[in-house]
C-alpha positions as a printed Julia matrix, in Angstrom:
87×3 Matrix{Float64}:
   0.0    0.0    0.0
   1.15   3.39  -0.91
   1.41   6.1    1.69
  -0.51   9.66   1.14
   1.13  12.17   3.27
  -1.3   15.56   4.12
   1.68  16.76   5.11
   4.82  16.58   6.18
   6.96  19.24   7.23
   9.51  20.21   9.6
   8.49  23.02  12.01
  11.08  25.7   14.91
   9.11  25.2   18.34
  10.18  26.46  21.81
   9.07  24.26  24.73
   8.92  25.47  27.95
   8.76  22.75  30.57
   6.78  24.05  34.01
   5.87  22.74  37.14
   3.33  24.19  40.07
   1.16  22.91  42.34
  -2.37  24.45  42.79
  -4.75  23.46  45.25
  -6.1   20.8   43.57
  -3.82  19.6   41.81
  -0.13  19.36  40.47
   0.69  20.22  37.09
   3.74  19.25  34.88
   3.58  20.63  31.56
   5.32  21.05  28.18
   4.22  23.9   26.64
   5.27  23.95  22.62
   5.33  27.08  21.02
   5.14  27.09  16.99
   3.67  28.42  14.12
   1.44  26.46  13.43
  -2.09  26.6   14.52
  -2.63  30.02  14.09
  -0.45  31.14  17.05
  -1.9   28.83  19.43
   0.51  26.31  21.57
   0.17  22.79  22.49
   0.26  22.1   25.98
   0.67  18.37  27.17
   0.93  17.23  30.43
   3.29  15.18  30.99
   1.19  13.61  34.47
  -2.0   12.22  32.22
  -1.01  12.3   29.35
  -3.46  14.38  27.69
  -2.78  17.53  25.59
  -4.6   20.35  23.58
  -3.93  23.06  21.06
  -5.02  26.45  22.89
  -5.34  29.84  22.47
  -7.3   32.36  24.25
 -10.24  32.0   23.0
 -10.28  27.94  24.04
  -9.74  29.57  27.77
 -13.0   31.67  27.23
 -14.46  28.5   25.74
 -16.67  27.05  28.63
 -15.72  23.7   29.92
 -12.87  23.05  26.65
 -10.33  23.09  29.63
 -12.3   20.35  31.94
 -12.93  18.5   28.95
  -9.44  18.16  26.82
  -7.07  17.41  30.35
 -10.3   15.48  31.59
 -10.23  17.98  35.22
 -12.99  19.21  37.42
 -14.19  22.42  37.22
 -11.79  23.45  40.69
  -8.39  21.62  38.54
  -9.47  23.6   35.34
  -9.85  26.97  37.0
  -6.21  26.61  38.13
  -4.68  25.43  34.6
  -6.71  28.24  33.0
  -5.13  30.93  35.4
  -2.21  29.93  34.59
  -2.36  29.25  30.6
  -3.97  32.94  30.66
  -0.65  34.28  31.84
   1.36  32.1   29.02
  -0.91  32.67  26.02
């Protein structure tokens, strides 16, 4: 079978790697800065596994947060704070 690439490229990023602890909950993070996604990062964390492309507008986006790191409402308020200060 032949392969058909949508793309393939090669992209600069800047990862910052951060660490806090809320009152919920600890986060470890990789936050990959790029530009792709329309000046948006991807931020994975590292604990769950789980990651998302956001921006600012995915912060103001009710319940996105809670949804793509799979957090209560209390764990998302923290990540948001934060990711508001970073975007």
């Amino acid at each position: 079978m032949e392969r058909f690439f949508l793309y393939d490229e090669v992209d600069e990023t800047k990862t910052r790697f951060v660490s806090f602890t809320g009152e919920h909950q600890r986060f470890d993070l990789a936050l990959l800065h790029t530009n792709r996604y329309y000046g948006k990062m991807i931020v994975l964390n590292l604990q769950s596994s789980r990651f998302a492309i956001v921006g600012t507008d995915d912060l103001d986006e009710p319940g996105y947060i809670e949804h793509a790191f799979q957090l209560s409402e209390d764990e998302a308020a923290e990540l948001r704070e934060f990711l508001y200060e970073t975007v």
